[in-house]
PDB file of N, H, CA, C and O in Angstrom:
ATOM      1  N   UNK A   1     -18.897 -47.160-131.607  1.00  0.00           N
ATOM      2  CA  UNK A   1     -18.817 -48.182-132.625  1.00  0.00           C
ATOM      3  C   UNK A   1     -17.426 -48.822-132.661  1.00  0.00           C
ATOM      4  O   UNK A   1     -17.266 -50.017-132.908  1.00  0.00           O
ATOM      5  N   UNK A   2     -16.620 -48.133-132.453  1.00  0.00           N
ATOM      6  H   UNK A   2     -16.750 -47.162-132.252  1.00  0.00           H
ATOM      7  CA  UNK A   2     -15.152 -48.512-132.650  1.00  0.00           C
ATOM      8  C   UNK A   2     -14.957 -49.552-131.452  1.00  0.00           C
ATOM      9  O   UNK A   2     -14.469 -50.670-131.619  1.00  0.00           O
ATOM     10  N   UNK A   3     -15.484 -48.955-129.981  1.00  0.00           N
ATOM     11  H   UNK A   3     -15.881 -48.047-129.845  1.00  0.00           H
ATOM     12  CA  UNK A   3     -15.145 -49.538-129.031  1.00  0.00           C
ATOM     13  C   UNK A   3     -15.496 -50.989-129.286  1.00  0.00           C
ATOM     14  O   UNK A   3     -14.832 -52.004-129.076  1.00  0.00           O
ATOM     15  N   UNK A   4     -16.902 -50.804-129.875  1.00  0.00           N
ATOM     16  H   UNK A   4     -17.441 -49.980-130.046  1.00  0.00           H
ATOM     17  CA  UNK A   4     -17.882 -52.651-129.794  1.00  0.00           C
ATOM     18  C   UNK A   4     -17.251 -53.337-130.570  1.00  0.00           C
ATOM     19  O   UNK A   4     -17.299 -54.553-130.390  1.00  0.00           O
ATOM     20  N   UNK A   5     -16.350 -52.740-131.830  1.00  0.00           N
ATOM     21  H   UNK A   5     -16.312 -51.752-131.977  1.00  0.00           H
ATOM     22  CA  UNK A   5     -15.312 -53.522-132.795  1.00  0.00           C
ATOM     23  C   UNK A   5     -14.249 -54.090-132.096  1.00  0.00           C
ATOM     24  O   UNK A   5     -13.794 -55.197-132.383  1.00  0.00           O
ATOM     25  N   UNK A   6     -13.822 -53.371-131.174  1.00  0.00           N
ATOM     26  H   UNK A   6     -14.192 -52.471-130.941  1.00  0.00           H
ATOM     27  CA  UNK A   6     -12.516 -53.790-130.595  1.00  0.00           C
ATOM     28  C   UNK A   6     -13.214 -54.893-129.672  1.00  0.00           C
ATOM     29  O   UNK A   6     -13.090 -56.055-130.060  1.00  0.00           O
ATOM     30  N   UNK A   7     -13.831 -54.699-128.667  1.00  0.00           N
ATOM     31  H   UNK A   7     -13.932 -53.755-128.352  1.00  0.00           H
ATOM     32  CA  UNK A   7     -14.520 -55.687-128.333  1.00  0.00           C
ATOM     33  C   UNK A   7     -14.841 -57.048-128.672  1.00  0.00           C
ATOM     34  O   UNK A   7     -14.696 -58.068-127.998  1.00  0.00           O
ATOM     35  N   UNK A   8     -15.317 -56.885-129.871  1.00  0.00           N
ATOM     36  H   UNK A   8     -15.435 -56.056-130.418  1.00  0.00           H
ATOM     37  CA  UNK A   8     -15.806 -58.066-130.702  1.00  0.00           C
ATOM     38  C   UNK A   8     -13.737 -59.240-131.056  1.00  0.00           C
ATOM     39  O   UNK A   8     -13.225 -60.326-130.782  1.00  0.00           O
ATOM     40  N   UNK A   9     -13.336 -57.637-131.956  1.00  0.00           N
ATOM     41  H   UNK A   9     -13.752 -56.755-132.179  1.00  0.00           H
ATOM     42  CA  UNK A   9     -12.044 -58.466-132.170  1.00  0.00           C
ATOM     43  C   UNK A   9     -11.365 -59.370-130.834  1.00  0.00           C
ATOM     44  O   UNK A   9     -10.847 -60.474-131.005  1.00  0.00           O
ATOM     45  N   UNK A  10     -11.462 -58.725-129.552  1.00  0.00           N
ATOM     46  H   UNK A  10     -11.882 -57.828-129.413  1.00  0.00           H
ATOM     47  CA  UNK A  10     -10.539 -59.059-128.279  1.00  0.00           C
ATOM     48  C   UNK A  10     -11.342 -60.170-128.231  1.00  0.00           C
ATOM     49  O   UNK A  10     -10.612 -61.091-128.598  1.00  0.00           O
ATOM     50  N   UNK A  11     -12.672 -60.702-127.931  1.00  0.00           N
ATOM     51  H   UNK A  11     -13.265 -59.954-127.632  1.00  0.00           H
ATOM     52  CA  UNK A  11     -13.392 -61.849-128.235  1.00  0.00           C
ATOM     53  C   UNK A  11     -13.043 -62.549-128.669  1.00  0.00           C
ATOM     54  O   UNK A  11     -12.787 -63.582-128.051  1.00  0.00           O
ATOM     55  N   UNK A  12     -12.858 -62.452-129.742  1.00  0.00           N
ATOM     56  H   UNK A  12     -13.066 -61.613-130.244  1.00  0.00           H
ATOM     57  CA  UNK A  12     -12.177 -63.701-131.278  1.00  0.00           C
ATOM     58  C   UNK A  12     -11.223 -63.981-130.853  1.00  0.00           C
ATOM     59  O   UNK A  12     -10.898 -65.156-130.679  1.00  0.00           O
ATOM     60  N   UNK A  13     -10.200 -62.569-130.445  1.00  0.00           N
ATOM     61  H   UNK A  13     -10.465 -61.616-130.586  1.00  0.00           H
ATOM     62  CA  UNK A  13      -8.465 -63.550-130.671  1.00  0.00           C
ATOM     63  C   UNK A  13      -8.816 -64.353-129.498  1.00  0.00           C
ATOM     64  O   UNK A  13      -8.450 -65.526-129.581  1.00  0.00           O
ATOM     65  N   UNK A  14      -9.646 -63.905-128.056  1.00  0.00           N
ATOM     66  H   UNK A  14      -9.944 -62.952-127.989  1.00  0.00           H
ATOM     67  CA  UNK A  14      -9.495 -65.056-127.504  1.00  0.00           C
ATOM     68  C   UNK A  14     -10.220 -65.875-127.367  1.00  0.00           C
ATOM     69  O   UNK A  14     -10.604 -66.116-126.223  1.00  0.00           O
ATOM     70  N   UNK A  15     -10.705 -66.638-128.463  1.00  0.00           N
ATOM     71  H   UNK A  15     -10.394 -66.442-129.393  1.00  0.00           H
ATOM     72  CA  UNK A  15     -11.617 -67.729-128.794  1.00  0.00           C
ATOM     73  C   UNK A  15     -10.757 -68.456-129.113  1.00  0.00           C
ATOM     74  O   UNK A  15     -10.656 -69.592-128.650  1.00  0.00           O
ATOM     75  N   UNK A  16      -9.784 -67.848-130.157  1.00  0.00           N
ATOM     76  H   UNK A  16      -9.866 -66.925-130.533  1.00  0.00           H
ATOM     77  CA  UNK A  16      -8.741 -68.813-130.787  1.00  0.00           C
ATOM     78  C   UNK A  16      -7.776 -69.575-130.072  1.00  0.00           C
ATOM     79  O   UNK A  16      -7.325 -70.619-130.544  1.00  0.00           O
ATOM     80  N   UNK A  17      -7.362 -69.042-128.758  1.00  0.00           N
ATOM     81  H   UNK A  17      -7.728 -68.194-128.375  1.00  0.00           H
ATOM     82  CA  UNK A  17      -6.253 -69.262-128.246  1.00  0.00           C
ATOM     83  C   UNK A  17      -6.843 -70.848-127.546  1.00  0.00           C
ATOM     84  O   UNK A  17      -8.014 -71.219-127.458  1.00  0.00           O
ATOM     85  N   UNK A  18      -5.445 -71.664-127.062  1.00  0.00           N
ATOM     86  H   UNK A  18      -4.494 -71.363-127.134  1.00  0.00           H
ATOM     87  CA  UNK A  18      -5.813 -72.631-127.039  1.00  0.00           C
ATOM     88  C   UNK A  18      -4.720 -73.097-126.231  1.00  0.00           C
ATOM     89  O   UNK A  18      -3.651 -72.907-126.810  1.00  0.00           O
ATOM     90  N   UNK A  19      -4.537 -73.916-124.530  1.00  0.00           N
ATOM     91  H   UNK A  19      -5.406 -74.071-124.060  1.00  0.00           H
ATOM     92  CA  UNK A  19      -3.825 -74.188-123.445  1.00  0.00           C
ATOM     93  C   UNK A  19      -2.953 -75.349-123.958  1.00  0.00           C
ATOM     94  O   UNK A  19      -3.553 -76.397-124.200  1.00  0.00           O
ATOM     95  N   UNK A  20      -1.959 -75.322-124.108  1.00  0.00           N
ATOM     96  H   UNK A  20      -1.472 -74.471-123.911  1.00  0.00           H
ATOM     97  CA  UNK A  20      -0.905 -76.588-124.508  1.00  0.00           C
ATOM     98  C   UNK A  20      -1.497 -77.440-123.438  1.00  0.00           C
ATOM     99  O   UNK A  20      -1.875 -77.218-122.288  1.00  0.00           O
ATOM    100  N   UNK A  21      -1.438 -78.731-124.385  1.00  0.00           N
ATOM    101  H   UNK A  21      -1.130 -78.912-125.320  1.00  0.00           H
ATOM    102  CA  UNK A  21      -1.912 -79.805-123.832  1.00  0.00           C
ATOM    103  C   UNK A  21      -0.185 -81.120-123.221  1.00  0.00           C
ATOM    104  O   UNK A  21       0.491 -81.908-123.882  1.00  0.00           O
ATOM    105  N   UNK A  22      -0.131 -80.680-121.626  1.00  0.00           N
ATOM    106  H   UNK A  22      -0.680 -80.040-121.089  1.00  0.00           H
ATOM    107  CA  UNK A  22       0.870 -82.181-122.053  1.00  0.00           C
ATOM    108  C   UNK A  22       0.653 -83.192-121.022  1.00  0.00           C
ATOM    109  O   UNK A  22       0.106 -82.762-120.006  1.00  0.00           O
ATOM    110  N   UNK A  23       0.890 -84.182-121.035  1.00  0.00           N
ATOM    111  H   UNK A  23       1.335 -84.531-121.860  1.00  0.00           H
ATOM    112  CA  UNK A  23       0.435 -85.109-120.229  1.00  0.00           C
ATOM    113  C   UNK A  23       1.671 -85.057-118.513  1.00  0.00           C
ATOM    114  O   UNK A  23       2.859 -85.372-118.453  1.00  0.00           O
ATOM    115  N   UNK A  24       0.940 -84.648-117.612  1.00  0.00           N
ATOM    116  H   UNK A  24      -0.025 -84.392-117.660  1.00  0.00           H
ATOM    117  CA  UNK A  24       1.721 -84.288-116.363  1.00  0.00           C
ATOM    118  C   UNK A  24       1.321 -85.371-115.414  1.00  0.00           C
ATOM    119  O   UNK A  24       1.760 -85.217-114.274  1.00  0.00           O
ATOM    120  N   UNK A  25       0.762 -86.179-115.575  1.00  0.00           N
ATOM    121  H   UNK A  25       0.405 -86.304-116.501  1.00  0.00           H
ATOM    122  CA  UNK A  25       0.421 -87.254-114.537  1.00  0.00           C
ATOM    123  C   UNK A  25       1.404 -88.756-113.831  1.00  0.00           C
ATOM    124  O   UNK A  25       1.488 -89.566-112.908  1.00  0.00           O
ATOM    125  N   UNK A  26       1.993 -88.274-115.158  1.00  0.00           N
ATOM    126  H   UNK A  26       1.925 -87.616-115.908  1.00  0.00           H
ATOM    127  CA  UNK A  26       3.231 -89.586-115.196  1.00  0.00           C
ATOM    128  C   UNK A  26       3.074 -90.600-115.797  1.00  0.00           C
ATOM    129  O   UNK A  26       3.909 -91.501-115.864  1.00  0.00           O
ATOM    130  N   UNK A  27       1.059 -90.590-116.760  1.00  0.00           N
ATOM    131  H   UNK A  27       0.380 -89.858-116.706  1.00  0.00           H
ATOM    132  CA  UNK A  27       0.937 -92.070-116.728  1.00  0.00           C
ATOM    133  C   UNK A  27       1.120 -92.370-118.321  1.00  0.00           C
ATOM    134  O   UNK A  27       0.592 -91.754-119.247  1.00  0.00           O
ATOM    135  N   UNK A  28       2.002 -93.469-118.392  1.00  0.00           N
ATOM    136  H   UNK A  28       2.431 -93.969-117.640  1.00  0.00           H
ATOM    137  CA  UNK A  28       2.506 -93.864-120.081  1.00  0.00           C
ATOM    138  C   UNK A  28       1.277 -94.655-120.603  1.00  0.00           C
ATOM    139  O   UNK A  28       0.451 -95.387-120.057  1.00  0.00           O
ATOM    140  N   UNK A  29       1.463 -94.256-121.779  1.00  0.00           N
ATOM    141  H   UNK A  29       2.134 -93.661-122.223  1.00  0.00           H
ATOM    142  CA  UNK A  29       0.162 -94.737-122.930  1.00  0.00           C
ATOM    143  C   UNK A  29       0.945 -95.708-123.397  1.00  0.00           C
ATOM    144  O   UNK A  29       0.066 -96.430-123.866  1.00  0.00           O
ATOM    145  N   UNK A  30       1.999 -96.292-123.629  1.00  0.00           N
ATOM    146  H   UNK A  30       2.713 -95.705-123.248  1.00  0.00           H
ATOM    147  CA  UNK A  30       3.062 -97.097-124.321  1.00  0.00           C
ATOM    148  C   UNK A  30       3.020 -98.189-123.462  1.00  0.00           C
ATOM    149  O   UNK A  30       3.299 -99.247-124.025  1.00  0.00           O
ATOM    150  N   UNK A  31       2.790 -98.262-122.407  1.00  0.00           N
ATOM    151  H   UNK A  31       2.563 -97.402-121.950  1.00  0.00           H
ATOM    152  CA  UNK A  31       2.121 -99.691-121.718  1.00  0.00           C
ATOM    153  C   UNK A  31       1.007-100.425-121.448  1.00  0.00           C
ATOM    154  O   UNK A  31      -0.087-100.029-121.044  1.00  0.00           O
ATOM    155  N   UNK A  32       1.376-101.532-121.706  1.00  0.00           N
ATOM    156  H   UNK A  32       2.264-101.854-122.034  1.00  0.00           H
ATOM    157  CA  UNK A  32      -0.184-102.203-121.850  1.00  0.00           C
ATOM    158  C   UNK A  32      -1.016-101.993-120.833  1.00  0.00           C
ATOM    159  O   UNK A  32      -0.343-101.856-119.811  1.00  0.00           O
ATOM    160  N   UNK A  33      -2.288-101.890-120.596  1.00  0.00           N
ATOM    161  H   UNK A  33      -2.835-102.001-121.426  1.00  0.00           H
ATOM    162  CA  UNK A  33      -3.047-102.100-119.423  1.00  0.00           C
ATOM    163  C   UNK A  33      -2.951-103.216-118.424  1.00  0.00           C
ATOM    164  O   UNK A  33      -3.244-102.887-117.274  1.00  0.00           O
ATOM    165  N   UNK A  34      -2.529-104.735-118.658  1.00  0.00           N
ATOM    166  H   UNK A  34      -2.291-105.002-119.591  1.00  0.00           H
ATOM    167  CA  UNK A  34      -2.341-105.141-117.361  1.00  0.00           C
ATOM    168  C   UNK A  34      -1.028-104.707-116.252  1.00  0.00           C
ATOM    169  O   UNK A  34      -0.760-104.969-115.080  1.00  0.00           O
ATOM    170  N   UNK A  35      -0.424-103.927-117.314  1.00  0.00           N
ATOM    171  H   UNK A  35      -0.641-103.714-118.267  1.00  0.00           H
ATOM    172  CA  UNK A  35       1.151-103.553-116.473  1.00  0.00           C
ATOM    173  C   UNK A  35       0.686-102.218-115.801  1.00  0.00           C
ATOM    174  O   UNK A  35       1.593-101.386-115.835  1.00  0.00           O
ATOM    175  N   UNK A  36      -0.758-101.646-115.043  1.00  0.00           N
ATOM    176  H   UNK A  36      -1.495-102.321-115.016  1.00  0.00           H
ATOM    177  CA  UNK A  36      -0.914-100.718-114.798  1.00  0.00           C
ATOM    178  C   UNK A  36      -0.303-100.812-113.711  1.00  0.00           C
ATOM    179  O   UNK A  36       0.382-101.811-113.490  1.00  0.00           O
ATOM    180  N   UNK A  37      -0.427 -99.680-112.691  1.00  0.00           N
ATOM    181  H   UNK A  37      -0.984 -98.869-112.871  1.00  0.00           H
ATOM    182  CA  UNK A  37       0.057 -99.295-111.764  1.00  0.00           C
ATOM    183  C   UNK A  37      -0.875 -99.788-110.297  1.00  0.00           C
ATOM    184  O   UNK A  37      -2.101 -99.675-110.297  1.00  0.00           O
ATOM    185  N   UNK A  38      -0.140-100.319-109.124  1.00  0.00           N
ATOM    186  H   UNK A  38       0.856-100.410-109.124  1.00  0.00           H
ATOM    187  CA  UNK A  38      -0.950-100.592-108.007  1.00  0.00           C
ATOM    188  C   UNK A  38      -1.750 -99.444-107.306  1.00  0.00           C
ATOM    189  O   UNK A  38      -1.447 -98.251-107.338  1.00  0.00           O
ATOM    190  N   UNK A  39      -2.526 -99.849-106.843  1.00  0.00           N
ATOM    191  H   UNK A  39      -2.773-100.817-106.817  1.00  0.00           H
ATOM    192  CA  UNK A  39      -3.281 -98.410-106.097  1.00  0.00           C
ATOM    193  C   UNK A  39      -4.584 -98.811-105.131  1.00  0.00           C
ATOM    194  O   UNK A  39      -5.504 -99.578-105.416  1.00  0.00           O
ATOM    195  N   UNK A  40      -4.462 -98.369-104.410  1.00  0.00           N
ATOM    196  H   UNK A  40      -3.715 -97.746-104.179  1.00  0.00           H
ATOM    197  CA  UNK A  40      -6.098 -98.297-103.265  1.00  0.00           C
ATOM    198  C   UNK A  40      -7.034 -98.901-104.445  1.00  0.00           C
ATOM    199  O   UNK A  40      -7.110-100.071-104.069  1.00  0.00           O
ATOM    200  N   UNK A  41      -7.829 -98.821-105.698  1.00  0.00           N
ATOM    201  H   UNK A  41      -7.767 -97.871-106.004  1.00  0.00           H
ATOM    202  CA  UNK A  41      -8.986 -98.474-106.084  1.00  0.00           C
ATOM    203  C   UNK A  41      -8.486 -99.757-106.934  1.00  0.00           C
ATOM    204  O   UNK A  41      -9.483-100.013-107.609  1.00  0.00           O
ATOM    205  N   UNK A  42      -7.512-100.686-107.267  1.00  0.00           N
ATOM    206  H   UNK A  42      -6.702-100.478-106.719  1.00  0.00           H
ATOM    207  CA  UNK A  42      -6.902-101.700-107.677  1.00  0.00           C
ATOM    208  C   UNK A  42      -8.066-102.687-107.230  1.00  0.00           C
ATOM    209  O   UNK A  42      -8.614-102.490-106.146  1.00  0.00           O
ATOM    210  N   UNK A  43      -8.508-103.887-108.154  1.00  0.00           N
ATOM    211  H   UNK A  43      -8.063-104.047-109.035  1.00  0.00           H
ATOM    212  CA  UNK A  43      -9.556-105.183-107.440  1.00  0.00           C
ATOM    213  C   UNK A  43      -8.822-106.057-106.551  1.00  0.00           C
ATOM    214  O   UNK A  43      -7.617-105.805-106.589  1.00  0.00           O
ATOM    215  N   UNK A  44      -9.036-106.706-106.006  1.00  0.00           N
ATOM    216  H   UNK A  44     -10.014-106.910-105.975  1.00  0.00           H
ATOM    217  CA  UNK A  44      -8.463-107.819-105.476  1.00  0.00           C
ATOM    218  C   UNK A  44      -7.910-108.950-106.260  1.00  0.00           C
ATOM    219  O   UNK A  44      -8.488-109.256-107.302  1.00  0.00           O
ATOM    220  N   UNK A  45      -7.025-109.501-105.942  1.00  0.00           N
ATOM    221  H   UNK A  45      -6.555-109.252-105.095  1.00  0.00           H
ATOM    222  CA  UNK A  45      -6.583-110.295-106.978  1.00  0.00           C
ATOM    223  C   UNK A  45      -6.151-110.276-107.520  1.00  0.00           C
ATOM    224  O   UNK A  45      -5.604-111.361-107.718  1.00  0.00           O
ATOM    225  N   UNK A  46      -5.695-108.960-108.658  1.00  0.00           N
ATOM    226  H   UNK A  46      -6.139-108.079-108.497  1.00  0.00           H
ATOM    227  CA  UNK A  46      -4.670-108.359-109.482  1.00  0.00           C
ATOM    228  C   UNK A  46      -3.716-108.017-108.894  1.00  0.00           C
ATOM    229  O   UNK A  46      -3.755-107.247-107.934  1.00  0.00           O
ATOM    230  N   UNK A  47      -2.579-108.578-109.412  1.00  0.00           N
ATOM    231  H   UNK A  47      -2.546-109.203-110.192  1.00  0.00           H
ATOM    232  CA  UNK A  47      -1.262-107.307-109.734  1.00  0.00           C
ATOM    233  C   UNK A  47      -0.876-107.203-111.071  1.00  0.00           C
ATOM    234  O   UNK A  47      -0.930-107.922-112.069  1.00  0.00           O
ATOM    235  N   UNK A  48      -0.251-105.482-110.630  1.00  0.00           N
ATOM    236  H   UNK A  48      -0.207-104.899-109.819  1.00  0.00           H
ATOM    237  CA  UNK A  48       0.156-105.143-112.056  1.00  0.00           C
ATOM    238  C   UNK A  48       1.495-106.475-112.718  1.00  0.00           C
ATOM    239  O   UNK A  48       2.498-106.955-112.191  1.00  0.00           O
ATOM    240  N   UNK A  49       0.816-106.680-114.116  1.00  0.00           N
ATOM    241  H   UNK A  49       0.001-106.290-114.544  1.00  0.00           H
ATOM    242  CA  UNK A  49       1.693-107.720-114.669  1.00  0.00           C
ATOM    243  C   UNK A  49       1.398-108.633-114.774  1.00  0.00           C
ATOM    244  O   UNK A  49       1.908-109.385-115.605  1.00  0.00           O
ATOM    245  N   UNK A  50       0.538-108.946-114.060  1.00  0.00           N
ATOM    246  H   UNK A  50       0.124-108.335-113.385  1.00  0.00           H
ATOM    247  CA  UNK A  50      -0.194-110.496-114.657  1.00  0.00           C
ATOM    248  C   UNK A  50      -1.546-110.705-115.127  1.00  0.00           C
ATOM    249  O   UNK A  50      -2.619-110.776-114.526  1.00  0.00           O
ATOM    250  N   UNK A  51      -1.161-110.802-116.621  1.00  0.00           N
ATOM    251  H   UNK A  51      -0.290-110.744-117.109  1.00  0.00           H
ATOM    252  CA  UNK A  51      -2.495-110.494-117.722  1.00  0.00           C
ATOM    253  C   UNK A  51      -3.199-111.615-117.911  1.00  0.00           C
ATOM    254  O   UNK A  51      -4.029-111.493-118.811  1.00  0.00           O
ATOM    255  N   UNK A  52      -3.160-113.182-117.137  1.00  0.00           N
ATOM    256  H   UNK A  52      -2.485-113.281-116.405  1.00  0.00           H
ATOM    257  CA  UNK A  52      -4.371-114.068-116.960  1.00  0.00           C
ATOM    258  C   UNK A  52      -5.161-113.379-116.293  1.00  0.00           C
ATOM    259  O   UNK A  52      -6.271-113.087-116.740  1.00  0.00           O
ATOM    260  N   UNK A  53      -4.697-112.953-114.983  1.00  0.00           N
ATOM    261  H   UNK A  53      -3.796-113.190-114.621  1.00  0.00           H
ATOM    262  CA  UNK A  53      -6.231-112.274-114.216  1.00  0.00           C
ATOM    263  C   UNK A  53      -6.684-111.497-114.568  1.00  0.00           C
ATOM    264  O   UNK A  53      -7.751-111.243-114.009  1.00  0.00           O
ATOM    265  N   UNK A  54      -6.249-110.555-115.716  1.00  0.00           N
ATOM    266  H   UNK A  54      -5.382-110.761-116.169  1.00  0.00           H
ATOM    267  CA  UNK A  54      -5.960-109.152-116.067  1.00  0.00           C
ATOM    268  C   UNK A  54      -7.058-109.563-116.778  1.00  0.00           C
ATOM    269  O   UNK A  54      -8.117-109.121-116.331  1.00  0.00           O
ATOM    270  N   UNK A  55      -7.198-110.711-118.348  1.00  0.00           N
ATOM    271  H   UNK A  55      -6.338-111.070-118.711  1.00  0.00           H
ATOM    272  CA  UNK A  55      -7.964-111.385-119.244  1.00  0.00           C
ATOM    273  C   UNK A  55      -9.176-111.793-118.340  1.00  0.00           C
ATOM    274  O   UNK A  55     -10.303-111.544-118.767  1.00  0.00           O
ATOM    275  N   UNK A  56      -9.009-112.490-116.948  1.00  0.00           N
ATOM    276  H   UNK A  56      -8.093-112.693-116.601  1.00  0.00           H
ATOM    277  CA  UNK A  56     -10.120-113.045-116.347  1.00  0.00           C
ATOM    278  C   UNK A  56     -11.063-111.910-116.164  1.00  0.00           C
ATOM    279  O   UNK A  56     -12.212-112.001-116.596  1.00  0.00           O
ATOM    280  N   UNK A  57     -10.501-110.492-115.342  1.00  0.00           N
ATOM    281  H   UNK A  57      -9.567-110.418-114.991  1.00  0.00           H
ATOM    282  CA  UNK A  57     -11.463-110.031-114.649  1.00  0.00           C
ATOM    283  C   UNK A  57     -12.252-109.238-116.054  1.00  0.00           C
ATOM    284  O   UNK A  57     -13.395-108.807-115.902  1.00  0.00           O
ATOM    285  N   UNK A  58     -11.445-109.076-117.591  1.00  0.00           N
ATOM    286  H   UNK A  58     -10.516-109.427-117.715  1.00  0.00           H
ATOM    287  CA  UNK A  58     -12.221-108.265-117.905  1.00  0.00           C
ATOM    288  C   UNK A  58     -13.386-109.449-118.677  1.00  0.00           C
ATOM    289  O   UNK A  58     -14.499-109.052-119.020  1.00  0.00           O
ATOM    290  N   UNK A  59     -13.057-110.573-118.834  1.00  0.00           N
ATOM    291  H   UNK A  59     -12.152-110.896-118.555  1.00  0.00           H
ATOM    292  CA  UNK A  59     -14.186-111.675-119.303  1.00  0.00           C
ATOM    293  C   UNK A  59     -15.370-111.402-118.392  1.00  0.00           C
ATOM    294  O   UNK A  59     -16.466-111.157-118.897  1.00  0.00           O
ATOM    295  N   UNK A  60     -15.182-111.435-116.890  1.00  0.00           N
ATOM    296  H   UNK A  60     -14.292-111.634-116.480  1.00  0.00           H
ATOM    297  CA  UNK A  60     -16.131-111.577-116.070  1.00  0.00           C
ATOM    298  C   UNK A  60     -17.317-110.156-115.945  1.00  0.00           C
ATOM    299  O   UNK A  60     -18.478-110.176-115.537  1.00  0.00           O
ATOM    300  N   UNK A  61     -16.626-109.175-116.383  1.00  0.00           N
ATOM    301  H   UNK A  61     -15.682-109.159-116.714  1.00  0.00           H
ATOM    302  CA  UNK A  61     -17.000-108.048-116.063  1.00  0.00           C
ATOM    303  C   UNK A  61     -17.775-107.698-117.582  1.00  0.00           C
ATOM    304  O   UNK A  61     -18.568-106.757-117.543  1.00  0.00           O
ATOM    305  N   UNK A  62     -17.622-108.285-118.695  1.00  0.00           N
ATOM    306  H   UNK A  62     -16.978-109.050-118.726  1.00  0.00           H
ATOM    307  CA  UNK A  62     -18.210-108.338-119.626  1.00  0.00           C
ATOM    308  C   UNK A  62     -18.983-109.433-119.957  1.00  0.00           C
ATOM    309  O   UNK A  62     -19.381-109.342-121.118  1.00  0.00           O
ATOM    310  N   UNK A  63     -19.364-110.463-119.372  1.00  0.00           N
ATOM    311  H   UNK A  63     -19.041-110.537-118.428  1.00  0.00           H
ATOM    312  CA  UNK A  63     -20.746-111.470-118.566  1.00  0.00           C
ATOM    313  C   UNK A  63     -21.492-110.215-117.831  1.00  0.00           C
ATOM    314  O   UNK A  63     -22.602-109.996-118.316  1.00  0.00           O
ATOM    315  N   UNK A  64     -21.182-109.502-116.956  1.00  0.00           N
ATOM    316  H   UNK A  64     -20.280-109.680-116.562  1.00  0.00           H
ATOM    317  CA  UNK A  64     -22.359-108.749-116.174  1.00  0.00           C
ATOM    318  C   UNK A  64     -22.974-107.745-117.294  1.00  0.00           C
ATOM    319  O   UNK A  64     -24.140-107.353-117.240  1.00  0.00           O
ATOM    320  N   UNK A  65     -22.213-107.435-118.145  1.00  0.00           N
ATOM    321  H   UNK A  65     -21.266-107.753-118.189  1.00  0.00           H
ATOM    322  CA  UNK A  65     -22.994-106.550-119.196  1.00  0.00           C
ATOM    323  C   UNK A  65     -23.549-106.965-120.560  1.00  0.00           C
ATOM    324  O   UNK A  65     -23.980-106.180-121.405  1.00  0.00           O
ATOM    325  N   UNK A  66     -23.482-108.397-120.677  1.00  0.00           N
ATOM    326  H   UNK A  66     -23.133-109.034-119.990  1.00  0.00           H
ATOM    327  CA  UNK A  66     -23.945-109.132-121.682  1.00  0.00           C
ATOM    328  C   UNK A  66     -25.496-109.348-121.264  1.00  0.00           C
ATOM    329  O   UNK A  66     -25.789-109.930-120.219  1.00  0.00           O
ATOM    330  N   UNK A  67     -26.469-108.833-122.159  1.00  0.00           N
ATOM    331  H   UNK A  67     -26.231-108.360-123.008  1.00  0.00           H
ATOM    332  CA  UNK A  67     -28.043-108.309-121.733  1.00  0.00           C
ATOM    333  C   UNK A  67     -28.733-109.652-121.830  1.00  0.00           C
ATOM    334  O   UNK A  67     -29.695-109.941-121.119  1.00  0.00           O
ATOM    335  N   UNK A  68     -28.167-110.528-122.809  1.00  0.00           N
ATOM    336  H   UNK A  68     -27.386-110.293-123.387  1.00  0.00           H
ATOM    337  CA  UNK A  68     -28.727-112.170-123.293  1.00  0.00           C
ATOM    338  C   UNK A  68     -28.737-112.861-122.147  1.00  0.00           C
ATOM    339  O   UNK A  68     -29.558-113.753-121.936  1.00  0.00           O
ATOM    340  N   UNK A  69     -27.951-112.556-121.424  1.00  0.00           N
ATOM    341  H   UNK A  69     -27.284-111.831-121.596  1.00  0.00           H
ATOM    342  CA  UNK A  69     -27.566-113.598-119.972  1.00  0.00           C
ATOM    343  C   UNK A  69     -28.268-112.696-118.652  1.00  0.00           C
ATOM    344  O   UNK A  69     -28.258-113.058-117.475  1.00  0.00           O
ATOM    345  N   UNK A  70     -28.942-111.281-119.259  1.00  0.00           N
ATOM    346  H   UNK A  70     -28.950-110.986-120.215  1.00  0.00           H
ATOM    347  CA  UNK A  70     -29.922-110.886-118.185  1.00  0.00           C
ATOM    348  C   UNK A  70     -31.006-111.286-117.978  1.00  0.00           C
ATOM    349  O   UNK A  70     -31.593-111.529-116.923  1.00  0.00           O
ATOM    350  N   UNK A  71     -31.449-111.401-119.551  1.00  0.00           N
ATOM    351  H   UNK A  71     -30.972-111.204-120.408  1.00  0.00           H
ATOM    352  CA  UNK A  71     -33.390-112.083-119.827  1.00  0.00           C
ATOM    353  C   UNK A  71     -33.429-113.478-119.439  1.00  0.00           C
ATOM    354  O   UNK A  71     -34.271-114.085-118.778  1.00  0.00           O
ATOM    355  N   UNK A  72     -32.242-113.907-120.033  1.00  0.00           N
ATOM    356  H   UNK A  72     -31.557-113.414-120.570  1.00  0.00           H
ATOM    357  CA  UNK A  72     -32.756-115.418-119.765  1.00  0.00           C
ATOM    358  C   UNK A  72     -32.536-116.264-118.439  1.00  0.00           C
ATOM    359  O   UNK A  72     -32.979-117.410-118.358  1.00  0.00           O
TER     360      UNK A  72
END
């Protein structure tokens, strides 16, 4: 009985415990999204920093998911 108590307790405390969270990727939340970073997986047409195309591509890309302009 004692053992399944201890058991149970060693369970709990480590239910509670919990992995510090810190951001290791490098990537800042404090910058806007068109100032993202270049990369392989980047569209064509963009660079980081210029938020007309930045505004264009997300207009265009929210036309393909506008459902009114699917039916009709």
């Amino acid at each position: 009985m004692k053992l399944l108590l201890l058991l149970v307790a060693a369970a709990a405390l480590a239910a509670c415990t919990e992995k510090t969270q810190t951001l290791q990727s490098g990537v800042r939340s404090d910058t806007p999204a068109f100032q993202g970073p270049a990369s392989v997986y980047t569209v064509g047409g963009w660079k980081p920093g210029d938020r007309t195309s930045w505004d264009l591509g997300l207009k265009t890309r929210a036309q393909f998911q506008n459902e009114y302009n699917k039916v009709n």
